[in-house]
C-alpha angles and dihedrals in degrees: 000000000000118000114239094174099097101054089037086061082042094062099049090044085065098046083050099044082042086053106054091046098046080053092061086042097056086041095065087066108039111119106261106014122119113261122243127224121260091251093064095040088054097048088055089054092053098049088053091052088048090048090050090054094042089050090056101046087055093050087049083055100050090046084049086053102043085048093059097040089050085050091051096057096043087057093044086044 
């Protein structure tokens, strides 16, 4: 059978990775917080960006991976 282990941890390596950026994200406008440069506030953006990629490319992997599997049991069947 094909193994969907490793873009399933994929893609909960990316929520994860999404998660912890919006977080930075939302902190940057909470009332009385200090306020973070816009470096910083760009490079969260952009590891959100890059964990919403990665999250795709790994969904793109595990319907590879269902599609083959699915192939592979019509043919046995």
């Amino acid at each position: 059978m094909v193994n969907l282990s490793t873009p399933l941890q994929g893609l909960t390596s990316a929520q994860e990775a999404f998660d912890q950026a919006a977080s930075k994200v939302a902190q940057q406008f909470e009332p009385n917080q200090v306020q973070q440069d816009e470096v910083s506030l760009s490079d969260a953006m952009v590891q959100m960006i890059q964990a919403s990629n990665d999250y795709q490319a790994n969904l793109k992997s595990l319907e590879a991976g269902n599609q083959m599997q699915t192939s592979l049991l019509n043919i046995l069947a």
